[in-house]
N, CA, C and O atoms as a GROMACS GRO file, in nm:
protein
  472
    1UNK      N    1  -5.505   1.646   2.019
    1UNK     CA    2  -5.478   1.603   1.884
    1UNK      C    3  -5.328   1.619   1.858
    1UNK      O    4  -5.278   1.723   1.901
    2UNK      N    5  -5.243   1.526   1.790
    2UNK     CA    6  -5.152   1.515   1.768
    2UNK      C    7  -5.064   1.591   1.635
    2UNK      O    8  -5.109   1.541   1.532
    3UNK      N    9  -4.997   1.654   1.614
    3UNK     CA   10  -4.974   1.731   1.494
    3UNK      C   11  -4.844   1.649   1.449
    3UNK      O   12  -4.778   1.603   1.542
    4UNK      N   13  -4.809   1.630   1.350
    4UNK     CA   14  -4.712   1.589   1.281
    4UNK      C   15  -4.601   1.686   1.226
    4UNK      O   16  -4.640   1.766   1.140
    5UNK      N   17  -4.503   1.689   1.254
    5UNK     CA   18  -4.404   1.773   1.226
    5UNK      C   19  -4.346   1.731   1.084
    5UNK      O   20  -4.319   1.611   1.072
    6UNK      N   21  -4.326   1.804   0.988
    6UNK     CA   22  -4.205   1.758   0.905
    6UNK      C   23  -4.079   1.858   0.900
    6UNK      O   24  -4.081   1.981   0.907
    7UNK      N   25  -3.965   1.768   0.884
    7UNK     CA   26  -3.832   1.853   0.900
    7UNK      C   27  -3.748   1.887   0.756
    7UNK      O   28  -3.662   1.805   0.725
    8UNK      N   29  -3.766   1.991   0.676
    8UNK     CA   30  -3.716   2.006   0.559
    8UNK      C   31  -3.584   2.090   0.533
    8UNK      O   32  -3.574   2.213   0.539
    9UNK      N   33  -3.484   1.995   0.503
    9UNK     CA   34  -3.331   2.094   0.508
    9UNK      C   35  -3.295   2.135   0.353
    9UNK      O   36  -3.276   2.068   0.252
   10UNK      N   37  -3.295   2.204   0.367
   10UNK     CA   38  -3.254   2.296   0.244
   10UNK      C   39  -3.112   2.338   0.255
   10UNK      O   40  -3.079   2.400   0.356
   11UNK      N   41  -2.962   2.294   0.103
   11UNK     CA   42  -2.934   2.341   0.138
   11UNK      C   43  -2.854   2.394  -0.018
   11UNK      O   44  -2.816   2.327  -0.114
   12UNK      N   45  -2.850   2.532   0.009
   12UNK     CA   46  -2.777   2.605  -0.086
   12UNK      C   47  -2.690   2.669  -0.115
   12UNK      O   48  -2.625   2.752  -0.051
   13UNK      N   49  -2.682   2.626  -0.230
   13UNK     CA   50  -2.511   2.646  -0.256
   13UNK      C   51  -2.472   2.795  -0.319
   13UNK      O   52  -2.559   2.859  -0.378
   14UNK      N   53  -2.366   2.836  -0.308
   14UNK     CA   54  -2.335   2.988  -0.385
   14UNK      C   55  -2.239   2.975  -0.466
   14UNK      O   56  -2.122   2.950  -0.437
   15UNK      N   57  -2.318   3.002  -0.639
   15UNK     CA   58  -2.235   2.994  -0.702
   15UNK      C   59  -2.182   3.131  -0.807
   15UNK      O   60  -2.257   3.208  -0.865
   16UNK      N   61  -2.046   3.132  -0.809
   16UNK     CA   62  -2.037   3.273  -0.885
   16UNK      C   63  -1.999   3.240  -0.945
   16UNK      O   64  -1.918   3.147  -0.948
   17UNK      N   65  -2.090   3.372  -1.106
   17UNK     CA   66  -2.023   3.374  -1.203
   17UNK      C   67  -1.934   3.494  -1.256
   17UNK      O   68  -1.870   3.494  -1.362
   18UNK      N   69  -1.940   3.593  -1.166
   18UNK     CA   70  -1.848   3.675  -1.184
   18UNK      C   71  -1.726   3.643  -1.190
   18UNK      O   72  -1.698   3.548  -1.117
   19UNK      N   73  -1.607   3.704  -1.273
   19UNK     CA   74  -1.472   3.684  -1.298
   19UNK      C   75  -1.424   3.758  -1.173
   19UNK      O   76  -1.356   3.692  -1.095
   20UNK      N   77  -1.451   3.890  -1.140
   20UNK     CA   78  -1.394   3.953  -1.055
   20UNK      C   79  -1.402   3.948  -0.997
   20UNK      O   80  -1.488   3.865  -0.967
   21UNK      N   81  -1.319   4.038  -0.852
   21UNK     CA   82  -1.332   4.004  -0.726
   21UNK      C   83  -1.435   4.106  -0.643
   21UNK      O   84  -1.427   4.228  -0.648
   22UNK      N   85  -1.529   4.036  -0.569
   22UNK     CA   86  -1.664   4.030  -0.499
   22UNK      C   87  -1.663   4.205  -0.450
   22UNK      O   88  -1.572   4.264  -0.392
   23UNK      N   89  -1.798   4.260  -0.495
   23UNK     CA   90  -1.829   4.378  -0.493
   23UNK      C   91  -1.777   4.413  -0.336
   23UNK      O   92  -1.733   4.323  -0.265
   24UNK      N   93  -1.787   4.567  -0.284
   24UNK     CA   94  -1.780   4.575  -0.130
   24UNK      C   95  -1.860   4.556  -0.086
   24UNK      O   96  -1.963   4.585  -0.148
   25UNK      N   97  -1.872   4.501   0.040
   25UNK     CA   98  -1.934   4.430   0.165
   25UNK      C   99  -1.983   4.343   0.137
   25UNK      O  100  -2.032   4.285   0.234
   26UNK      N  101  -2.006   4.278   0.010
   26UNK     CA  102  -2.060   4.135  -0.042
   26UNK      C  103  -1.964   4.047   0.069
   26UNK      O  104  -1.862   4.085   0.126
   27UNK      N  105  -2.031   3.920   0.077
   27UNK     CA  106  -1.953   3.828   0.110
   27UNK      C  107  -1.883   3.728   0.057
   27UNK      O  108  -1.926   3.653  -0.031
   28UNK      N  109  -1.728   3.720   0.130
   28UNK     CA  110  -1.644   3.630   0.061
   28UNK      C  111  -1.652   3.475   0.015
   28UNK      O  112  -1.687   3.396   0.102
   29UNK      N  113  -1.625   3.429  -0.105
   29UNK     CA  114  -1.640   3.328  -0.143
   29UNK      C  115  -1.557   3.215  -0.012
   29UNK      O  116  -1.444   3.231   0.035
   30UNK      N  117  -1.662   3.097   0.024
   30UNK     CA  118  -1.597   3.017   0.066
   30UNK      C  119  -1.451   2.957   0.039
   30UNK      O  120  -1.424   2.949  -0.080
   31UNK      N  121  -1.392   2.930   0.091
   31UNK     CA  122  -1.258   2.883   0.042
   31UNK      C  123  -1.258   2.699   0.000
   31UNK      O  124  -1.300   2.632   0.094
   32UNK      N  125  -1.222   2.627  -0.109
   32UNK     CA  126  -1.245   2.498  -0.176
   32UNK      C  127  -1.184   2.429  -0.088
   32UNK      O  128  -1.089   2.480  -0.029
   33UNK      N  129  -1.228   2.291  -0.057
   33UNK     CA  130  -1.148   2.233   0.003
   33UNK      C  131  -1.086   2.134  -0.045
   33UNK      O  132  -1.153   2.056  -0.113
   34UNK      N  133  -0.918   2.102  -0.023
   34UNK     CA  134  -0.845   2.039  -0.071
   34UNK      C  135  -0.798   1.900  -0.005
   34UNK      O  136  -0.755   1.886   0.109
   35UNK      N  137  -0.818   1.786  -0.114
   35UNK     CA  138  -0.872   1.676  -0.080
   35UNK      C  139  -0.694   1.644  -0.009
   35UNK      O  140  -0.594   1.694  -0.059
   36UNK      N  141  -0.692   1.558   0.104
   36UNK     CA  142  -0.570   1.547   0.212
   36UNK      C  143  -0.477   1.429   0.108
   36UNK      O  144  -0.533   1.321   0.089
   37UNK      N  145  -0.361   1.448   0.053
   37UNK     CA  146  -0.271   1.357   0.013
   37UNK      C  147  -0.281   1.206   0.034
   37UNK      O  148  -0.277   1.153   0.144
   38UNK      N  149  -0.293   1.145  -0.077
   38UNK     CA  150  -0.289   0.997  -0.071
   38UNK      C  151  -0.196   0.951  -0.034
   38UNK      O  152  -0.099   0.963  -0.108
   39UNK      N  153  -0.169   0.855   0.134
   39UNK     CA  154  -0.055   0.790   0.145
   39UNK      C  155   0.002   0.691   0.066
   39UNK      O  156  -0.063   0.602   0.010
   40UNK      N  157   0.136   0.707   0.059
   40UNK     CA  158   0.227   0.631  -0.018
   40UNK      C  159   0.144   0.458   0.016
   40UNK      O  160   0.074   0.446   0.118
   41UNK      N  161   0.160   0.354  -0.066
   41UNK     CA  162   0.090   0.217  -0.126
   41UNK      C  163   0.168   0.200   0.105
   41UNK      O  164   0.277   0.198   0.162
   42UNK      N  165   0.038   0.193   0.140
   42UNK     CA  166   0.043   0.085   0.292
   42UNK      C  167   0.035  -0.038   0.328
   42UNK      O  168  -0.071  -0.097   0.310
   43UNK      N  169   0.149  -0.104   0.387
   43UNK     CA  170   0.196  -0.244   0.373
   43UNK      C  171   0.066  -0.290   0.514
   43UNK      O  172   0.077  -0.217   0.613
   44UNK      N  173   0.017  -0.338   0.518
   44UNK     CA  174  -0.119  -0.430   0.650
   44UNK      C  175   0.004  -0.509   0.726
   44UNK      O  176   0.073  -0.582   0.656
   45UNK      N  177   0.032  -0.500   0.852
   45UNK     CA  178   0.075  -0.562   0.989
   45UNK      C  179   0.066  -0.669   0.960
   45UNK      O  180  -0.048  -0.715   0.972
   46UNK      N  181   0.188  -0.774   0.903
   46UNK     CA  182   0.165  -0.909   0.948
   46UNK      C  183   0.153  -0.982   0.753
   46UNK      O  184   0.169  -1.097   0.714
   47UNK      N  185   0.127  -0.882   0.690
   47UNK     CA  186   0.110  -0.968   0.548
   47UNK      C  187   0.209  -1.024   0.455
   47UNK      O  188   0.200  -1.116   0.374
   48UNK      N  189   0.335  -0.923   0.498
   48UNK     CA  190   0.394  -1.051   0.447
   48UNK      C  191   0.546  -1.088   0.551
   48UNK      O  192   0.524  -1.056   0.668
   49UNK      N  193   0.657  -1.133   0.535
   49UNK     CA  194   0.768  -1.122   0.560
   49UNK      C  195   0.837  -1.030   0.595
   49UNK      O  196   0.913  -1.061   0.687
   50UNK      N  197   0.844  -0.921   0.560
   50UNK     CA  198   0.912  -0.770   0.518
   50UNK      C  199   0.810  -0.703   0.640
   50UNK      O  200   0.865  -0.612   0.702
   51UNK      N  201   0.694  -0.730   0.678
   51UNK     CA  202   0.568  -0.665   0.749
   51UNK      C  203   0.551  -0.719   0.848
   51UNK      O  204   0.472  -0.668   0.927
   52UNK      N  205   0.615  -0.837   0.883
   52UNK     CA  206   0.573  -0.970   0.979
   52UNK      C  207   0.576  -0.895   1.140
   52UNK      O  208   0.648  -0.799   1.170
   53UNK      N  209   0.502  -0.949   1.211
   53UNK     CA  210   0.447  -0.887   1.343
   53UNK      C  211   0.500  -0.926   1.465
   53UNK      O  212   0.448  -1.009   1.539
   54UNK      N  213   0.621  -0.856   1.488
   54UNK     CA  214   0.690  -0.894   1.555
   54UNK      C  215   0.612  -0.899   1.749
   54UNK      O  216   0.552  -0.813   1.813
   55UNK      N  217   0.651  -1.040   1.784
   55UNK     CA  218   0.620  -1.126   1.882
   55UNK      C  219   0.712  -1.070   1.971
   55UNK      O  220   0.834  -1.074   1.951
   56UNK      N  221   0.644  -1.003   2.095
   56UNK     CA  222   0.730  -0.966   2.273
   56UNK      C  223   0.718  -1.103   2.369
   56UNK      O  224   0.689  -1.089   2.488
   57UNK      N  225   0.735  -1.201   2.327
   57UNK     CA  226   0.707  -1.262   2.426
   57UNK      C  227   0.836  -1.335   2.434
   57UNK      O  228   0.908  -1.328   2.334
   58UNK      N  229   0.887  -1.417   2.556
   58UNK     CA  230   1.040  -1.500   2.585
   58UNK      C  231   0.990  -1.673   2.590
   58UNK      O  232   1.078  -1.752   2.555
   59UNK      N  233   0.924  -1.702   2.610
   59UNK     CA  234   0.885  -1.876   2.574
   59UNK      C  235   0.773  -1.857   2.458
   59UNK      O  236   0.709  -1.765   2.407
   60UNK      N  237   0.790  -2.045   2.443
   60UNK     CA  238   0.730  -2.056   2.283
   60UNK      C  239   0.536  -2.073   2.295
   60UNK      O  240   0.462  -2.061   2.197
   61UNK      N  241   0.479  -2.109   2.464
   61UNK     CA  242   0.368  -2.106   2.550
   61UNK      C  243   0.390  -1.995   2.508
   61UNK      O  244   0.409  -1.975   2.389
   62UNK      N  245   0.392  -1.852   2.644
   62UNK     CA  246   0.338  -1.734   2.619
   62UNK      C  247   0.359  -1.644   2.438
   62UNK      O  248   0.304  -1.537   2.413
   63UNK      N  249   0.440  -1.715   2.346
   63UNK     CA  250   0.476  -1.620   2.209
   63UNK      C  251   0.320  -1.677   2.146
   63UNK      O  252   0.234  -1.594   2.119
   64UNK      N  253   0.297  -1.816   2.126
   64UNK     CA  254   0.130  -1.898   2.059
   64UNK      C  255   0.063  -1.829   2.112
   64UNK      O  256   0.012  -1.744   2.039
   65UNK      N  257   0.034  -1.825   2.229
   65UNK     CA  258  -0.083  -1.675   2.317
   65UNK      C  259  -0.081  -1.592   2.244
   65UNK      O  260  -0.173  -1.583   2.162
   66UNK      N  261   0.033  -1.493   2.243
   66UNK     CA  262   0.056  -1.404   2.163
   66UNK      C  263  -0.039  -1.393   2.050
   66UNK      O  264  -0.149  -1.337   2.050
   67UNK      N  265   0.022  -1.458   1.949
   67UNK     CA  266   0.048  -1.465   1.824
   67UNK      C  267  -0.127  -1.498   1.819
   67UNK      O  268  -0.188  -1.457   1.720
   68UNK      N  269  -0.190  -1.559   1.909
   68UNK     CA  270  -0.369  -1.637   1.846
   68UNK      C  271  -0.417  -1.499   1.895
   68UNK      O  272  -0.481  -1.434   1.812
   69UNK      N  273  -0.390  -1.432   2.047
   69UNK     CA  274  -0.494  -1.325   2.093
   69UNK      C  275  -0.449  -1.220   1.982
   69UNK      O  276  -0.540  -1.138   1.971
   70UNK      N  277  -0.366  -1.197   1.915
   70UNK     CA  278  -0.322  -1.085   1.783
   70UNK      C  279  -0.399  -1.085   1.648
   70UNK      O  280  -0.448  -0.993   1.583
   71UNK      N  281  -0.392  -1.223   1.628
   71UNK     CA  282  -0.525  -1.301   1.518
   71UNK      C  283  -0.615  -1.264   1.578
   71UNK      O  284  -0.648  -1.159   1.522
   72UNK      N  285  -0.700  -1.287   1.684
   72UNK     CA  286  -0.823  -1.303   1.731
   72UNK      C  287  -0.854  -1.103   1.763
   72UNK      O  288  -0.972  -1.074   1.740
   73UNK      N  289  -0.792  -1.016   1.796
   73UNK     CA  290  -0.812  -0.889   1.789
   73UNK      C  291  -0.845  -0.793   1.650
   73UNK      O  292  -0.918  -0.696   1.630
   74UNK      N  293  -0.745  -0.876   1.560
   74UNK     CA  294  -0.734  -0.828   1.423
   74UNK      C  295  -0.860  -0.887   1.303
   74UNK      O  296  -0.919  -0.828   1.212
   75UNK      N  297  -0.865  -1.011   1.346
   75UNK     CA  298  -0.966  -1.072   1.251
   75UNK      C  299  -1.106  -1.112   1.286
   75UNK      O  300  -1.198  -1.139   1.208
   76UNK      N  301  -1.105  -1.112   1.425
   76UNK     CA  302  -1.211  -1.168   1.509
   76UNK      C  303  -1.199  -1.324   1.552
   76UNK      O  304  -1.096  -1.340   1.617
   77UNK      N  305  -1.284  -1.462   1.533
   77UNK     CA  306  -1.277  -1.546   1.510
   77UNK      C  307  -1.227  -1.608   1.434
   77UNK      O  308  -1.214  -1.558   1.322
   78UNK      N  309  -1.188  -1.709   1.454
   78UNK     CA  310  -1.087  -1.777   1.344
   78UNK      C  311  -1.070  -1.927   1.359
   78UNK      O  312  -1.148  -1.993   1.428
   79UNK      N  313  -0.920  -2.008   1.263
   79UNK     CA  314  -0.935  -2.166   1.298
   79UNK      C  315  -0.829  -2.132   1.230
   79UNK      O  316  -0.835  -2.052   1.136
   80UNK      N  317  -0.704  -2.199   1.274
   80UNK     CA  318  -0.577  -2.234   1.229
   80UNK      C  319  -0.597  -2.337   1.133
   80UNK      O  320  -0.672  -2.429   1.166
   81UNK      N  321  -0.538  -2.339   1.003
   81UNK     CA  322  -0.522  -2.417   0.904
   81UNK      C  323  -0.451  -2.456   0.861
   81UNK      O  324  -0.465  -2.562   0.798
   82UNK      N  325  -0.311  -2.374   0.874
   82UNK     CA  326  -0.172  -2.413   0.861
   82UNK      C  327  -0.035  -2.326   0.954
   82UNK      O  328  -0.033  -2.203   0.958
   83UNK      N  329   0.048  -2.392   1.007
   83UNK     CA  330   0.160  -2.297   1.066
   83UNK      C  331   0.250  -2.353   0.978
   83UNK      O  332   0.254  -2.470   0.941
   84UNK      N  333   0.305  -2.281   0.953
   84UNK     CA  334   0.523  -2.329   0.903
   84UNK      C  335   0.595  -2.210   0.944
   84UNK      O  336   0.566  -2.091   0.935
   85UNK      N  337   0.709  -2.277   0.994
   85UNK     CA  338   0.829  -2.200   1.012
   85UNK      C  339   0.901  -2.156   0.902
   85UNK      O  340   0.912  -2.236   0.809
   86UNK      N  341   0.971  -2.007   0.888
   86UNK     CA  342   1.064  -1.962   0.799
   86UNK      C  343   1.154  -1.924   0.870
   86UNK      O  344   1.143  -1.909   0.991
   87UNK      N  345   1.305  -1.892   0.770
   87UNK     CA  346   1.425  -1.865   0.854
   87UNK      C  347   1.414  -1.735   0.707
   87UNK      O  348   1.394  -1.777   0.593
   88UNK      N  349   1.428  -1.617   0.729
   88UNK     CA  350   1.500  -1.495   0.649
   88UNK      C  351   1.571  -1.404   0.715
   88UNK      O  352   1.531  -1.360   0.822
   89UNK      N  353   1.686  -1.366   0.659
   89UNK     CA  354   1.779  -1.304   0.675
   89UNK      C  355   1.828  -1.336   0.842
   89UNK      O  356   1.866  -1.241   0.911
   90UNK      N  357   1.823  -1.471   0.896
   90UNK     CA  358   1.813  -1.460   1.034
   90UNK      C  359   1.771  -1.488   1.136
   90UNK      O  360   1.811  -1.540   1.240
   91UNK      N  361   1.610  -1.411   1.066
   91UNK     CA  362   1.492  -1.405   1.161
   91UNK      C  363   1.393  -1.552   1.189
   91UNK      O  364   1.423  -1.671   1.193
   92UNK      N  365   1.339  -1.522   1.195
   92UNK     CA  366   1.248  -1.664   1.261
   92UNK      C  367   1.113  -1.635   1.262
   92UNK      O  368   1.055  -1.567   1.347
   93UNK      N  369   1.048  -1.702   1.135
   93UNK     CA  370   0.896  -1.641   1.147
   93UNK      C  371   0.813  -1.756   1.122
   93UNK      O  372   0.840  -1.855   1.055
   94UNK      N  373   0.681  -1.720   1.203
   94UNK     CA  374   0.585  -1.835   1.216
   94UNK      C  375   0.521  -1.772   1.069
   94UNK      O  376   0.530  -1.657   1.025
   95UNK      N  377   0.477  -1.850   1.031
   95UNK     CA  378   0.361  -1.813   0.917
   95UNK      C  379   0.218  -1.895   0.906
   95UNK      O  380   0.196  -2.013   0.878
   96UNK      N  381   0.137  -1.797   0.938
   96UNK     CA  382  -0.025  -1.867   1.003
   96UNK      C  383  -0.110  -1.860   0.898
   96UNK      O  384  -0.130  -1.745   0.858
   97UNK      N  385  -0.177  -1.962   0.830
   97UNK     CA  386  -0.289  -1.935   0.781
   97UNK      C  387  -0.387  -1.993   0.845
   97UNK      O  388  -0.388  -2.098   0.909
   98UNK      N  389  -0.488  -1.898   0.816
   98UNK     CA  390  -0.609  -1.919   0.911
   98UNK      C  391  -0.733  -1.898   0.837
   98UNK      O  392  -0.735  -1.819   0.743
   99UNK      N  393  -0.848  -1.970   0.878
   99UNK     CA  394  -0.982  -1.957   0.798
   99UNK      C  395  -1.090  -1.803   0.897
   99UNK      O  396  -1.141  -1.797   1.009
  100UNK      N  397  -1.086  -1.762   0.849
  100UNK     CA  398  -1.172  -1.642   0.966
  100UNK      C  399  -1.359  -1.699   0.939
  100UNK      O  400  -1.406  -1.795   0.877
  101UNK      N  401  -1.409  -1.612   1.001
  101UNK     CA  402  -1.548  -1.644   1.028
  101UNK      C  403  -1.642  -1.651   0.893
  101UNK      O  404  -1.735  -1.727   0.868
  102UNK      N  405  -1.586  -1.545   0.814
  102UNK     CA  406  -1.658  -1.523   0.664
  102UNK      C  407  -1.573  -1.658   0.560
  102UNK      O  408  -1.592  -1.645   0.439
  103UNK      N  409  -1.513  -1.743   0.590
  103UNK     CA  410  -1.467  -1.863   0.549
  103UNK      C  411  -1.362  -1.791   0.481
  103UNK      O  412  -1.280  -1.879   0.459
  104UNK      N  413  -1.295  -1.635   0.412
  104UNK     CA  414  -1.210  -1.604   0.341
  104UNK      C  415  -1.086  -1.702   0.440
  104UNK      O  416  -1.130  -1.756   0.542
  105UNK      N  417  -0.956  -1.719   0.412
  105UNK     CA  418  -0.838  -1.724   0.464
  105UNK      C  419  -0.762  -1.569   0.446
  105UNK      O  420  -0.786  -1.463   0.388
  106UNK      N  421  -0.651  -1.630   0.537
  106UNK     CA  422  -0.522  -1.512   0.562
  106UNK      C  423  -0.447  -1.556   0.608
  106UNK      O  424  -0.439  -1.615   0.716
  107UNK      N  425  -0.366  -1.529   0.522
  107UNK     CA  426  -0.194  -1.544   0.558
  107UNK      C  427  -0.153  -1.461   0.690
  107UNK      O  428  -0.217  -1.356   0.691
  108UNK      N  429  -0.076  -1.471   0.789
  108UNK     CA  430  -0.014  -1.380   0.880
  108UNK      C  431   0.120  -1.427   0.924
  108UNK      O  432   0.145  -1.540   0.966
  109UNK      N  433   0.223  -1.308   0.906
  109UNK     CA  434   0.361  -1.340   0.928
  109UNK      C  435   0.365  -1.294   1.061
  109UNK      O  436   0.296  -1.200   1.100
  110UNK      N  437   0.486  -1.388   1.169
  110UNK     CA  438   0.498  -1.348   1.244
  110UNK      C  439   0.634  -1.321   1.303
  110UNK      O  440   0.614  -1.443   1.306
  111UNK      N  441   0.730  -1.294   1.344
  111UNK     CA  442   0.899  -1.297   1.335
  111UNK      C  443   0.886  -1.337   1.502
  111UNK      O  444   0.841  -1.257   1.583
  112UNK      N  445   0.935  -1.476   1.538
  112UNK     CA  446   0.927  -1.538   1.611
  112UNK      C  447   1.054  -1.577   1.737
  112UNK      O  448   1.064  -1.651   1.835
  113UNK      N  449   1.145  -1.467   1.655
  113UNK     CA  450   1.327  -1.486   1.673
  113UNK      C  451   1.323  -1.438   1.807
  113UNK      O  452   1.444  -1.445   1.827
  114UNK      N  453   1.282  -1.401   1.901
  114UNK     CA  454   1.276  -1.358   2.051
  114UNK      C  455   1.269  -1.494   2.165
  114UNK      O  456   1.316  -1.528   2.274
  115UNK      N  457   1.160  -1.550   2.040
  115UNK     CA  458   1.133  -1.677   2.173
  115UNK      C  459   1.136  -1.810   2.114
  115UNK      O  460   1.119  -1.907   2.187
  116UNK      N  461   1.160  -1.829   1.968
  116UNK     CA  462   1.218  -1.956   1.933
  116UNK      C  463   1.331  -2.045   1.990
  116UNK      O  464   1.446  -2.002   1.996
  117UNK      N  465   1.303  -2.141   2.021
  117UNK     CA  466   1.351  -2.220   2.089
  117UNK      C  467   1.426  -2.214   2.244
  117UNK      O  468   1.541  -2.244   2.274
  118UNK      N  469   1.311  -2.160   2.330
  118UNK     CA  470   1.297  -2.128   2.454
  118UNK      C  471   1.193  -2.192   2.511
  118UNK      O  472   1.166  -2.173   2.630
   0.00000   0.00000   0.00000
């Protein structure tokens, strides 16, 4: 015959209301834990200009590789919808929008100045 187990976790908490500090050999109050600092506002790889994802590659073949297997790691699946070129301060950036699998779009900057026009 088969017996059925049930598993019941109990768990309890200790709360004091004493002001003072804990009789002898009582045990010490746990110590609170303090929630870890909110990082400063985080810019996402690639969103805008200022963030744009800079491309290692030396021709404009291997930099498109690049630039789709970087999309395709980050977003999963996808479909190019628009490229344009920008020139800021210099630099040279592709700018990709793309439709991902959940149909949202995304913008992705890319600074392209390594292998533009190679």
């Amino acid at each position: 015959m088969r017996g059925t187990w049930a598993v019941i976790l109990i768990e309890v908490a200790a709360l004091s209301c004493a002001s003072g500090p804990p009789a002898p050999g009582a045990a010490a109050p746990l110590p609170t834990a303090t929630p870890a600092p909110t990082p400063a506002t985080q810019v996402e790889e690639g969103s805008s200009s200022q963030a744009a994802v800079l491309v290692e590659a030396t021709t404009e073949r291997a930099g498109i590789a690049w630039e789709n297997d970087w999309i395709y790691r980050h977003y999963g699946r996808f479909r190019k919808k628009n490229v344009a070129l920008a020139n800021q301060d210099g630099r040279k950036l592709d700018v990709i929008t793309v439709e991902l699998a959940d149909h949202s779009e995304k913008v992705v900057y890319f600074d392209i100045t390594n292998f533009f026009g190679k």
